[in-house]
Kinemage of the C-alpha trace (Angstrom):
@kinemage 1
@onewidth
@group {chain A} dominant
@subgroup {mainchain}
@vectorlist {calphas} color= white
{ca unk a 1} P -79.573 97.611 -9.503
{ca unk a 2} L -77.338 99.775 -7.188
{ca unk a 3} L -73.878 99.312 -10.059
{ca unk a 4} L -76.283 99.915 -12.711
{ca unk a 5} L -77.343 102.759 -11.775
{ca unk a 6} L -73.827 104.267 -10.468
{ca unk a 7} L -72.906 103.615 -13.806
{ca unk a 8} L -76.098 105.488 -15.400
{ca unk a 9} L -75.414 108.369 -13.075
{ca unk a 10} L -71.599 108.625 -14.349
{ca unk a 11} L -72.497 107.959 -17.781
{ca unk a 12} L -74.814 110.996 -18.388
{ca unk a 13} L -72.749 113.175 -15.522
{ca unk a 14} L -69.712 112.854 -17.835
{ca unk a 15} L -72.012 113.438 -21.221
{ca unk a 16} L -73.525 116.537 -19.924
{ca unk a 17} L -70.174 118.085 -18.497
{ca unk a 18} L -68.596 121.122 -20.170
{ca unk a 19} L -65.046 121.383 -20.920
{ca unk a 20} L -63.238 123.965 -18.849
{ca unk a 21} L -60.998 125.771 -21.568
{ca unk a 22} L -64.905 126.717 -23.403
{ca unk a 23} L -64.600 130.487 -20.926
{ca unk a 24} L -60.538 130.486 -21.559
{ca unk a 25} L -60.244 130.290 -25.120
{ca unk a 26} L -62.128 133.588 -25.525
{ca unk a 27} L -60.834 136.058 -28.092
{ca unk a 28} L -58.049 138.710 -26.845
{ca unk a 29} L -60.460 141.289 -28.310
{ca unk a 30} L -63.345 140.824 -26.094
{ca unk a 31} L -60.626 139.642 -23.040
{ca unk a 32} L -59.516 143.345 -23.325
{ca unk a 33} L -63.170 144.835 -23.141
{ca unk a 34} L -63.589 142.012 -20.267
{ca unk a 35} L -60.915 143.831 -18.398
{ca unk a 36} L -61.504 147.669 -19.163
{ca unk a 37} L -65.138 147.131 -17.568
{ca unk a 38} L -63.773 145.422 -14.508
{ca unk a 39} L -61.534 148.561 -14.636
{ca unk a 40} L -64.476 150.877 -14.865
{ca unk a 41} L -65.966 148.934 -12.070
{ca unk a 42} L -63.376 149.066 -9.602
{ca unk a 43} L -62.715 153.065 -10.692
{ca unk a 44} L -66.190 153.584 -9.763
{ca unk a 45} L -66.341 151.937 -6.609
{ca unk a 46} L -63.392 153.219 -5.561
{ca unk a 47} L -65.375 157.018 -6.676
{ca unk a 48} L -62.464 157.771 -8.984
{ca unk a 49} L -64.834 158.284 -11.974
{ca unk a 50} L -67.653 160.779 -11.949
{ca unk a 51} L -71.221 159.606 -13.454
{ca unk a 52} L -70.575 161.923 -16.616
{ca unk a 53} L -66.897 160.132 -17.234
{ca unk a 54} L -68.480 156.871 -16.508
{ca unk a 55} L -71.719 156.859 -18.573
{ca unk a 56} L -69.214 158.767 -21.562
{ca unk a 57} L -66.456 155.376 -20.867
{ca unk a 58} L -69.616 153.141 -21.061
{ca unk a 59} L -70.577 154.125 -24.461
{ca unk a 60} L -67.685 154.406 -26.044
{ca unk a 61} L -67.108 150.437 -24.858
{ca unk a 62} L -70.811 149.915 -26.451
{ca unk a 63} L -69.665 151.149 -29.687
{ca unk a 64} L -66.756 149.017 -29.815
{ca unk a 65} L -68.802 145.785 -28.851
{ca unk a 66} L -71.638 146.798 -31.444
{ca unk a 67} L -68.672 147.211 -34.228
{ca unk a 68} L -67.469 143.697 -32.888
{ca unk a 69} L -70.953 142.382 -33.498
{ca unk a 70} L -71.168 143.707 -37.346
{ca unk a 71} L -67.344 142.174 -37.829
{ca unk a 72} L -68.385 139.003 -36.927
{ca unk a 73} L -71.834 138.780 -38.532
{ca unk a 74} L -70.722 137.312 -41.459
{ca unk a 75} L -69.040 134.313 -40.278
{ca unk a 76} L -68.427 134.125 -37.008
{ca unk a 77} L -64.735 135.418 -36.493
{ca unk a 78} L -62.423 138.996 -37.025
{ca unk a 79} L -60.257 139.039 -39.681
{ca unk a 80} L -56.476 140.795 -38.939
{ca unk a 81} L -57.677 144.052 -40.033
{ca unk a 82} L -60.402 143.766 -38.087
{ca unk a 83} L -58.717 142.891 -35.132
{ca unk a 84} L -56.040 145.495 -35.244
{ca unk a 85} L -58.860 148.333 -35.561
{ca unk a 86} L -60.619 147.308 -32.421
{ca unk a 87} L -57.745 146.618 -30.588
{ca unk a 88} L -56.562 150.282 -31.876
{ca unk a 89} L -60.464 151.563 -30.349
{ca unk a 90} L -59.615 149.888 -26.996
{ca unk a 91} L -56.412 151.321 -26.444
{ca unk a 92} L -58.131 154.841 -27.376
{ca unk a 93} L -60.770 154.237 -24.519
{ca unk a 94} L -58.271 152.736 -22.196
{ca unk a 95} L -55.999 156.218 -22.778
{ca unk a 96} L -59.417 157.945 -22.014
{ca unk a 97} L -59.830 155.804 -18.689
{ca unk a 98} L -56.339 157.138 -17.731
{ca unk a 99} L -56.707 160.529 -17.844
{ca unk a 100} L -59.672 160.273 -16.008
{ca unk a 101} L -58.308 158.919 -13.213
{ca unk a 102} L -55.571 160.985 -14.008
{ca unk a 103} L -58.033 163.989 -13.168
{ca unk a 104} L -57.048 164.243 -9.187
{ca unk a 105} L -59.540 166.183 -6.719
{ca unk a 106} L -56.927 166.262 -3.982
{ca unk a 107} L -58.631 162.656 -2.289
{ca unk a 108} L -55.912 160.134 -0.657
{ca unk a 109} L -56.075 156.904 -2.730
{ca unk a 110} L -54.274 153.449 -2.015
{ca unk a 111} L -51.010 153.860 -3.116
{ca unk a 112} L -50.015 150.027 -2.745
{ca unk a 113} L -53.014 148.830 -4.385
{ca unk a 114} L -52.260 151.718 -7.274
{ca unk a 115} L -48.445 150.665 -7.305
{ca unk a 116} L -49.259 147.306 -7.674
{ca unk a 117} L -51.776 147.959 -10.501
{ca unk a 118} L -49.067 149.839 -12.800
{ca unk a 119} L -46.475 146.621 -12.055
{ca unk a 120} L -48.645 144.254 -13.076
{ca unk a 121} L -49.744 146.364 -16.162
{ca unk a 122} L -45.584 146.862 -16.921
{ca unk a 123} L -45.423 143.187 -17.262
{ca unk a 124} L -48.344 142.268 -19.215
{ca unk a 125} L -47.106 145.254 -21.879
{ca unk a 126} L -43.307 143.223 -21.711
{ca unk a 127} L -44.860 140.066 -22.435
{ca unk a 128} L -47.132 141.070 -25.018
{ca unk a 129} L -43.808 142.757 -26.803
{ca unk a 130} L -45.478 146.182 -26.561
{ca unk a 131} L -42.647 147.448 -24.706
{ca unk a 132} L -38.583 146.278 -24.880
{ca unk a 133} L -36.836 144.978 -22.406
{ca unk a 134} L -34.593 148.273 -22.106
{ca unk a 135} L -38.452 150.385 -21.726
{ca unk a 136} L -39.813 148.130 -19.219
{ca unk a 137} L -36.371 148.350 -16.923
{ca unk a 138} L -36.775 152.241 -17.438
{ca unk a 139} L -40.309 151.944 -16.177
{ca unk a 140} L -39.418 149.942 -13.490
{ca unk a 141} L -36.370 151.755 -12.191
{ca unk a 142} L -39.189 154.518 -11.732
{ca unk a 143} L -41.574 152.702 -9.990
{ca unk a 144} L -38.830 151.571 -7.462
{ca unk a 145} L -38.362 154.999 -6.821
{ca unk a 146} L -41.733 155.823 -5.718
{ca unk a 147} L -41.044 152.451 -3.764
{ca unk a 148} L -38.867 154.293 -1.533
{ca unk a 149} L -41.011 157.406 -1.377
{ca unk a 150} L -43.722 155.156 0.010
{ca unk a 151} L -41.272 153.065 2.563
{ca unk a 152} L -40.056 156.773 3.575
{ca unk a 153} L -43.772 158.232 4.230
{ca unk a 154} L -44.909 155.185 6.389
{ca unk a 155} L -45.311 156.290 9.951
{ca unk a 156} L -44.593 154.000 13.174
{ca unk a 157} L -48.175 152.401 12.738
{ca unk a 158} L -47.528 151.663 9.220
{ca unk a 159} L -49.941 153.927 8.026
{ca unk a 160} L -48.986 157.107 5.391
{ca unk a 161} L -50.168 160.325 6.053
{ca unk a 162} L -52.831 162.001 3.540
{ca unk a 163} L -50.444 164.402 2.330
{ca unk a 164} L -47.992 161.526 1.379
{ca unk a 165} L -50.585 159.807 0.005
{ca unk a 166} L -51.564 162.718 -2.684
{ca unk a 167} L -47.877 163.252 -3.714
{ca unk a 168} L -47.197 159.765 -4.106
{ca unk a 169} L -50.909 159.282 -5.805
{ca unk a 170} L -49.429 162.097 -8.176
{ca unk a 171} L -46.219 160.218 -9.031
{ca unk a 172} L -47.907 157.232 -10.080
{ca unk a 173} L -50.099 158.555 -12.249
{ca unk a 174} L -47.417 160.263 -14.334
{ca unk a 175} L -45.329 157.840 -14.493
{ca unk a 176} L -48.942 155.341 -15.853
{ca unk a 177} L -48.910 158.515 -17.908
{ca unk a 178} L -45.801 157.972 -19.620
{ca unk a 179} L -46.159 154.624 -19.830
{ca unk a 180} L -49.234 154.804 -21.471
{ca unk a 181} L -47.927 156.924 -24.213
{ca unk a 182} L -44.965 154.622 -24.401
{ca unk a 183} L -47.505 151.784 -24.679
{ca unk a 184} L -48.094 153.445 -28.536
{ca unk a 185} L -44.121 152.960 -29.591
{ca unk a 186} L -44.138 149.226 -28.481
{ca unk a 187} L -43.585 146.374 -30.558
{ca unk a 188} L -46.151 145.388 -32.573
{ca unk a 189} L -48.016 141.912 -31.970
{ca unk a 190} L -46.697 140.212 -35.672
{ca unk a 191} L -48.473 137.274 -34.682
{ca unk a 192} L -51.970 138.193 -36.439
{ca unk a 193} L -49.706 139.894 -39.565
{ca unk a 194} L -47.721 136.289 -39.318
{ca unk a 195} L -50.924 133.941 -39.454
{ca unk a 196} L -52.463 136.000 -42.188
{ca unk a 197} L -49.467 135.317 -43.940
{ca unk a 198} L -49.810 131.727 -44.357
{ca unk a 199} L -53.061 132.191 -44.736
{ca unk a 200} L -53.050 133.943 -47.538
{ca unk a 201} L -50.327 131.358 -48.733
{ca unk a 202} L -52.994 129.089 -48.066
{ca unk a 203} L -55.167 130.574 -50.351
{ca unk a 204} L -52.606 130.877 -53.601
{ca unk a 205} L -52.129 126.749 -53.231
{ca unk a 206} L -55.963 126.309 -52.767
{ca unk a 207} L -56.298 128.294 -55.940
{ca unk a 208} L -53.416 126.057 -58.024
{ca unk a 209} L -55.045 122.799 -56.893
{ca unk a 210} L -58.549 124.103 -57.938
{ca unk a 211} L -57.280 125.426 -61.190
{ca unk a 212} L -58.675 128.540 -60.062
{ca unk a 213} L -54.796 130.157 -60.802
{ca unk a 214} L -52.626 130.034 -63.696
{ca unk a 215} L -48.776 129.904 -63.132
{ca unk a 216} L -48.458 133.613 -64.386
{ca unk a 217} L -51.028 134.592 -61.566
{ca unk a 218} L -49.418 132.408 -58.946
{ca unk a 219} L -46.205 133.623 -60.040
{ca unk a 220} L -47.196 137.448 -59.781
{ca unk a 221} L -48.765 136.939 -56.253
{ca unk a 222} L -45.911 135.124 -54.822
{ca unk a 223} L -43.314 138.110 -56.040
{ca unk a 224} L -46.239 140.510 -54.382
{ca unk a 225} L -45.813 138.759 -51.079
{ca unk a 226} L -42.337 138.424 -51.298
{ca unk a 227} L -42.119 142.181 -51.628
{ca unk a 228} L -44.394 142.951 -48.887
{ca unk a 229} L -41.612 140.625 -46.596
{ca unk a 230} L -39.137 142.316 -47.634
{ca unk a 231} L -40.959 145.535 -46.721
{ca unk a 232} L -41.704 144.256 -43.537
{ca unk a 233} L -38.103 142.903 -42.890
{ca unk a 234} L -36.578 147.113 -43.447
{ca unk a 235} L -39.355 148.198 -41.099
{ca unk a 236} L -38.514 146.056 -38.862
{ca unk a 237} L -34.848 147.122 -39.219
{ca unk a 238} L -35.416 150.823 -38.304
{ca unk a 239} L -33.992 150.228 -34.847
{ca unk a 240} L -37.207 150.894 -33.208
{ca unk a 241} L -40.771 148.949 -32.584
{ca unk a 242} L -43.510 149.276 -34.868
{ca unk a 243} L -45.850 152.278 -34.188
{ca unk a 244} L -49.431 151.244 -33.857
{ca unk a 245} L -50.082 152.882 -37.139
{ca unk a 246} L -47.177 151.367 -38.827
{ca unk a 247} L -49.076 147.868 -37.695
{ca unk a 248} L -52.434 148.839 -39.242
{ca unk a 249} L -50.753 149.878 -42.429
{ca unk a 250} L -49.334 146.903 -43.052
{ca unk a 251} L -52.445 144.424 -41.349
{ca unk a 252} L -54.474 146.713 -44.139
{ca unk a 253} L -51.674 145.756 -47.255
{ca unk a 254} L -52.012 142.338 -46.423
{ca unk a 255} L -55.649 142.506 -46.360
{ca unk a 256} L -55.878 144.388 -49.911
{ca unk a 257} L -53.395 141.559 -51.028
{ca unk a 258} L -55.959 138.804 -49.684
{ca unk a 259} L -58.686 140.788 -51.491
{ca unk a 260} L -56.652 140.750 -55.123
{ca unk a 261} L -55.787 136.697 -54.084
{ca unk a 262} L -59.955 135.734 -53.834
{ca unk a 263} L -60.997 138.205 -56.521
{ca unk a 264} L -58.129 136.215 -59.237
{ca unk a 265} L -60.244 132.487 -57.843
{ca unk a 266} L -63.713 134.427 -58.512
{ca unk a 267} L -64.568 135.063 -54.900
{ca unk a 268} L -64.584 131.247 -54.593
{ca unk a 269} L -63.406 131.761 -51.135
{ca unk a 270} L -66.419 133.782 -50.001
{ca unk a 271} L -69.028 132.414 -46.847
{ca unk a 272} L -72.131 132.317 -47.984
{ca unk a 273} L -74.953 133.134 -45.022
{ca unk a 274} L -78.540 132.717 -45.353
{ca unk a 275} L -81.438 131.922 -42.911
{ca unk a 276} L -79.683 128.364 -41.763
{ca unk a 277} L -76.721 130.430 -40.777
{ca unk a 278} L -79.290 132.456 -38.089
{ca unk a 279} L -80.842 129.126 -37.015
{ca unk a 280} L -76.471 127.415 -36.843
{ca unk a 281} L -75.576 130.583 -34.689
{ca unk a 282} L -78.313 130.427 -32.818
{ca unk a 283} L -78.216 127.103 -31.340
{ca unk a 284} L -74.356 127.067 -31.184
{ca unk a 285} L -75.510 130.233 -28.494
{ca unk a 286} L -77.655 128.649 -26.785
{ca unk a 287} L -75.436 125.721 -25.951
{ca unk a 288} L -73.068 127.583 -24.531
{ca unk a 289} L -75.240 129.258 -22.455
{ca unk a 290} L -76.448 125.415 -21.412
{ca unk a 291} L -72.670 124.605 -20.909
{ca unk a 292} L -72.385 127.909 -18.472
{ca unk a 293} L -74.906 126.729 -16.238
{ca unk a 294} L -73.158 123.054 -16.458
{ca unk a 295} L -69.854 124.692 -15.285
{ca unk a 296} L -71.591 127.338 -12.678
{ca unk a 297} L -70.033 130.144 -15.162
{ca unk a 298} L -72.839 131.711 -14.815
{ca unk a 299} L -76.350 132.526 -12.170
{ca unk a 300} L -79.602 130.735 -12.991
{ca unk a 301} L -80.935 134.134 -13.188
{ca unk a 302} L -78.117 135.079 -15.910
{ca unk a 303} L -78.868 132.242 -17.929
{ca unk a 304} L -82.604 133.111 -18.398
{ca unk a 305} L -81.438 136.598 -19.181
{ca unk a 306} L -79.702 134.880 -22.003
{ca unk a 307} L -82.118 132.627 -22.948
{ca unk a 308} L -84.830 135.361 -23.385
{ca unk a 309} L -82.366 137.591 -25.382
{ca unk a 310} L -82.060 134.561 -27.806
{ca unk a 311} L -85.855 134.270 -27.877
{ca unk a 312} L -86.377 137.312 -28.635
{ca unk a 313} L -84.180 137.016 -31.993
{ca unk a 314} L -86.296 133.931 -32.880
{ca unk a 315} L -89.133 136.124 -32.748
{ca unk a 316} L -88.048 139.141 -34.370
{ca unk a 317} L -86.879 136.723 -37.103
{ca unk a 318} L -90.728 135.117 -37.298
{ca unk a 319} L -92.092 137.832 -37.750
{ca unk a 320} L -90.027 138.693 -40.416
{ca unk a 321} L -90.263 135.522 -41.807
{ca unk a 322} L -94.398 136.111 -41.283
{ca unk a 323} L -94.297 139.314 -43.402
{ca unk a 324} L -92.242 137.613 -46.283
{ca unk a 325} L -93.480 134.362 -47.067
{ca unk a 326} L -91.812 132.742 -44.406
{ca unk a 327} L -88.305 133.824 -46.500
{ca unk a 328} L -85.879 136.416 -44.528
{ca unk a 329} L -84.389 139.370 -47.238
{ca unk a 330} L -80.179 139.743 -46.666
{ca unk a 331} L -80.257 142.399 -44.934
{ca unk a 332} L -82.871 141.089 -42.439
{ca unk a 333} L -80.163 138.250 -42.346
{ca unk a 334} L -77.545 140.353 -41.659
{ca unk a 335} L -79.355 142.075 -38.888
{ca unk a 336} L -80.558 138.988 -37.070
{ca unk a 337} L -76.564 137.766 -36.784
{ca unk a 338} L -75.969 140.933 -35.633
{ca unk a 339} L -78.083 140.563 -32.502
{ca unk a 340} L -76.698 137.067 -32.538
{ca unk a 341} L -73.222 138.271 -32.130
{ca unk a 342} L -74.535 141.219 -29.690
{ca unk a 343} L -75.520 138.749 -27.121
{ca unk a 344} L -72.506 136.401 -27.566
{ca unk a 345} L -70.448 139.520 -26.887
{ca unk a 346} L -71.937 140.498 -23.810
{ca unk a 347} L -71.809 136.787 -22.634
{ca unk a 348} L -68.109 136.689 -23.556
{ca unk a 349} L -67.451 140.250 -21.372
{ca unk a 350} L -69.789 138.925 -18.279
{ca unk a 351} L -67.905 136.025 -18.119
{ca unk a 352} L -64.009 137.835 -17.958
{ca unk a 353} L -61.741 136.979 -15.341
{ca unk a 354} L -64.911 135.793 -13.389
{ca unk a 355} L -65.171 132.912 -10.989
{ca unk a 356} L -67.400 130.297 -10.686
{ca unk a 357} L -70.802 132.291 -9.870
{ca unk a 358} L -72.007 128.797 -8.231
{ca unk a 359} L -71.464 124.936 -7.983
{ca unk a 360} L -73.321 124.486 -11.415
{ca unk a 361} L -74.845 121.593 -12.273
{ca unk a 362} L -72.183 119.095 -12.447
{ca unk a 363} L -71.246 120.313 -9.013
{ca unk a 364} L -74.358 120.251 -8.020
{ca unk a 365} L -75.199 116.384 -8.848
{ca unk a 366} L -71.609 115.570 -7.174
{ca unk a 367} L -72.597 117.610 -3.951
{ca unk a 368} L -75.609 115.806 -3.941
{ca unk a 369} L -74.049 112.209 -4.231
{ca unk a 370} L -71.560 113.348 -1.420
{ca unk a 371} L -74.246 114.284 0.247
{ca unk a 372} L -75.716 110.459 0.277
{ca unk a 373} L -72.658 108.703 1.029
{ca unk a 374} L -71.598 110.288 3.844
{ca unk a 375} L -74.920 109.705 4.942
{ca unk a 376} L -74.337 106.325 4.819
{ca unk a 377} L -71.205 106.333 6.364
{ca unk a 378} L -72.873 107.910 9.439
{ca unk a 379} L -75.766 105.178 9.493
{ca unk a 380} L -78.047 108.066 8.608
{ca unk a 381} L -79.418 105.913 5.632
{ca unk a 382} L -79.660 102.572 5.400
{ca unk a 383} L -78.566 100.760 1.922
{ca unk a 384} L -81.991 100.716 0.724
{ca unk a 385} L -82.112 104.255 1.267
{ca unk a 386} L -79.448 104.888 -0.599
{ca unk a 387} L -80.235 102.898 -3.552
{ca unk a 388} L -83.179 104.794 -3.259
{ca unk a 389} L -81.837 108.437 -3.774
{ca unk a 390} L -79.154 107.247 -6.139
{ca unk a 391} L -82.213 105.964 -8.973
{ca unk a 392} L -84.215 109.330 -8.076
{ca unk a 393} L -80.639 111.437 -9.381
{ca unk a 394} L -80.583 108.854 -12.299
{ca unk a 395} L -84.308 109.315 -13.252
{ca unk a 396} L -84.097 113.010 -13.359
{ca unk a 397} L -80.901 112.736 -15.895
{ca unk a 398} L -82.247 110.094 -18.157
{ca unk a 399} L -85.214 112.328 -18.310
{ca unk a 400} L -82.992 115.224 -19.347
{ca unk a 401} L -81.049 113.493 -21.485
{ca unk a 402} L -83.866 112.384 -23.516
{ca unk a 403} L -84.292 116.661 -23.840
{ca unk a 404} L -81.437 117.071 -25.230
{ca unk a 405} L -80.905 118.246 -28.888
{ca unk a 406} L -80.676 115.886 -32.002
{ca unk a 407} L -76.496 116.021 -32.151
{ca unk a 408} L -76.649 115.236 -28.295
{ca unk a 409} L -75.851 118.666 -26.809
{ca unk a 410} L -78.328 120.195 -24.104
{ca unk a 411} L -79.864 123.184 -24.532
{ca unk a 412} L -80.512 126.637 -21.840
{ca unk a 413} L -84.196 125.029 -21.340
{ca unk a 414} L -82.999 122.149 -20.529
{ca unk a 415} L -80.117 122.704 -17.956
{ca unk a 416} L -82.392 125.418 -16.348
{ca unk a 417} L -85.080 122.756 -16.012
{ca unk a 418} L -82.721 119.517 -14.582
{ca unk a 419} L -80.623 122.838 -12.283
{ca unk a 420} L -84.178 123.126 -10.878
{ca unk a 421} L -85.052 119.583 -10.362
{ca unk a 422} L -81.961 118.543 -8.731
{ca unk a 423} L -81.997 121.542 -6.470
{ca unk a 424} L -85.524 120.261 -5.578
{ca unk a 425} L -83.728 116.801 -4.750
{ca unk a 426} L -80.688 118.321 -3.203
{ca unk a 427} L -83.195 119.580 -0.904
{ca unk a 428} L -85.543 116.437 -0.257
{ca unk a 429} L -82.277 114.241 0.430
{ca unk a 430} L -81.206 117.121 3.107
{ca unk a 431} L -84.815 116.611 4.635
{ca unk a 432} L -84.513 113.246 5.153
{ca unk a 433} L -80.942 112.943 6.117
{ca unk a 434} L -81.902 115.599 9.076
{ca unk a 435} L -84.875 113.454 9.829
{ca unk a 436} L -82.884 110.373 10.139
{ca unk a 437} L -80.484 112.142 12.214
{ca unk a 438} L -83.227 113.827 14.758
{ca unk a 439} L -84.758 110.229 15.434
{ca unk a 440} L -83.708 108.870 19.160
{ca unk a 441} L -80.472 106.660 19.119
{ca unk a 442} L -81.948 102.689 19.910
């Protein structure tokens, strides 16, 4: 009884655990509007912002998570060109963010914590390529400067004085100044224009295996791409990075060239959505919202926030469905994967940078089992006891398990409901631990 049920216990722990790279393989496009609201965030606290420049930052980031949400409504993901004119909306609120804070009323900020800020944002621009080696040492030779200005202005109790602290404040802000405009004559990120390359390779073989090309078409595409290469290869030449610009121009060439490939096969490469495509997102959604509370990525209280925003699709699309002959029109389609993608966006942004809110389930069943045996190494509980609690954690995951969804995969009902039940044991094995532990010693 006791191995079988250790073995039960592991069994459906290990089934209904969530792999930890589901948070860190989120898309560099919502990563970036992760980390400008943490930005606004700390702004505010810190009352760099006023309300006005806030609520006028907060929109701006709305409209570029509502665009996201339309992008990916018809399959899921952001094509190049897609993901260059985002990134390119970012950067424009990011500039906007700068100046703001740019915008001095003569208040004494932390110059450390503002010094360290701009290193740390130096870097990340070097390693993404958006600024050479030769820019970044420019930068940097700067910022030691100020360095010395803020070694000079410390005082015997380590402290700098408030006028110090303004002029310094001052310096750092246009040097992030200059840096930010810099930011728009680093190198481009080729990586995207590189993987829609092959991509679109991709496509002209697809289209010779499927008979979809003749030779004279595959033979007139390949001498297109080949010209747009060497195109690339003399910009690239020019002795300086790409422009921003320069990258959307030719992001948007390769995309018209993708557009000429699938319109030669007959647009045999197009997704096709219809309702099922609602019902697929939907559930894929709600998983990971079940997987978040797994993990402790997110509160209890977040997840029902979730979970109600995804029932409230279902019910927008009944009623639609109610008003049609249970059949949904494309644009209602279209609209419902909207608000699909909506919510996965804001999940995605919540979720940035962010620690583990709380133990999560998984934790929670291992604190609990801890919990038990070191119990029983203290002679709190006897064997029996222990037997005991380990079949009650057992029966209240085989119950759970039996909830879960036909491909196996639990759902936000679901973990809310067994988070719930094992807090409820958590705290009945606490109860009677303490009660073993206030009876007299014989």
């Amino acid at each position: 009884m006791k191995s079988s049920g250790f073995a039960l216990l592991l069994a459906l722990a290990l089934s209904l655990s969530v792999s930890g790279g589901a948070i860190a393989g989120m898309r560099d496009v919502d990563a970036r509007q992760g980390a400008l609201q943490e930005s606004l965030r700390d702004a505010m606290e810190a009352g760099r912002l006023t309300d006005a420049k806030l609520h006028e930052l907060k929109q701006e980031l709305q409209k570029i998570a509502d665009q996201e949400a339309v992008f990916k409504s018809k399959n899921g993901e952001l094509s190049s060109l897609q993901k260059v004119q985002l990134r390119a909306a970012i950067d424009k609120v990011s500039k906007m963010l700068e100046a703001a804070l740019n915008e001095r009323n003569g208040d004494p900020v932390d110059v450390e914590a503002r010094r360290q800020q701009l290193a740390q944002r130096l870097s990340e621009a070097l390693a993404a390529q958006k600024l050479t080696q030769a820019e970044y040492d420019r930068f940097f030779a700067d910022l030691t400067t100020i360095d010395k200005q803020i070694a000079l202005a410390r005082v015997a109790d380590g402290k700098i004085a408030t006028n110090d602290q303004v002029s310094i404040s001052l310096e750092l802000d246009n040097l992030a100044q200059r840096f930010s405009a810099g930011e728009d004559k680093g190198h481009a990120d080729l990586t995207l224009i590189n993987q829609r390359k092959d991509d679109l390779r991709a496509l002209i073989r697809k289209g010779v295996a499927e008979g979809h090309l003749t030779e004279d078409e595959v033979d007139d595409l390949r001498q297109q791409l080949y010209n747009y290469e060497a195109k690339e290869e003399r910009m690239s030449n020019m002795g300086r990075p790409l422009t921003a610009d320069e990258q959307l121009a030719m992001v948007l060439e390769l995309e018209r060239f993708g557009a000429e490939i699938r319109a030669r096969m007959d647009n045999g490469n197009d997704i096709k959505i219809s309702a099922r495509t609602v019902t697929h997102r939907k559930t894929a959604l709600d998983q990971t919202f079940a997987n978040a509370v797994f993990a402790g990525d997110i509160s209890l209280a977040e997840a029902r926030d979730f979970k109600q925003g995804l029932d409230e699709i279902t019910t927008t699309e009944q009623v639609l469905k109610n008003q049609n002959h249970g059949e949904l029109t494309s644009e209602q389609i279209q609209d419902l994967l909207i608000a699909v993608e909506k919510l996965k966006g804001r999940f995605s942004r919540l979720t940035y940078n962010r620690s583990k809110v709380w133990t999560g389930v998984d934790g929670l069943v291992t604190s609990i089992r801890d919990q038990i045996t070191n119990a029983v190494a203290a002679r709190l509980l006897t064997s029996e006891e222990n037997d005991a609690l380990q079949s009650k954690i057992a029966d209240v995951l085989v119950a759970k398990s039996n909830e879960r969804n036909a491909p196996g995969l639990a759902m936000t009902d679901s973990a809310l409901k067994l988070a719930s039940e094992l807090t409820d044991l958590s705290s009945e094995v606490t109860k009677e631990i303490n009660a073993k532990g206030a009876k007299p010693k014989i």
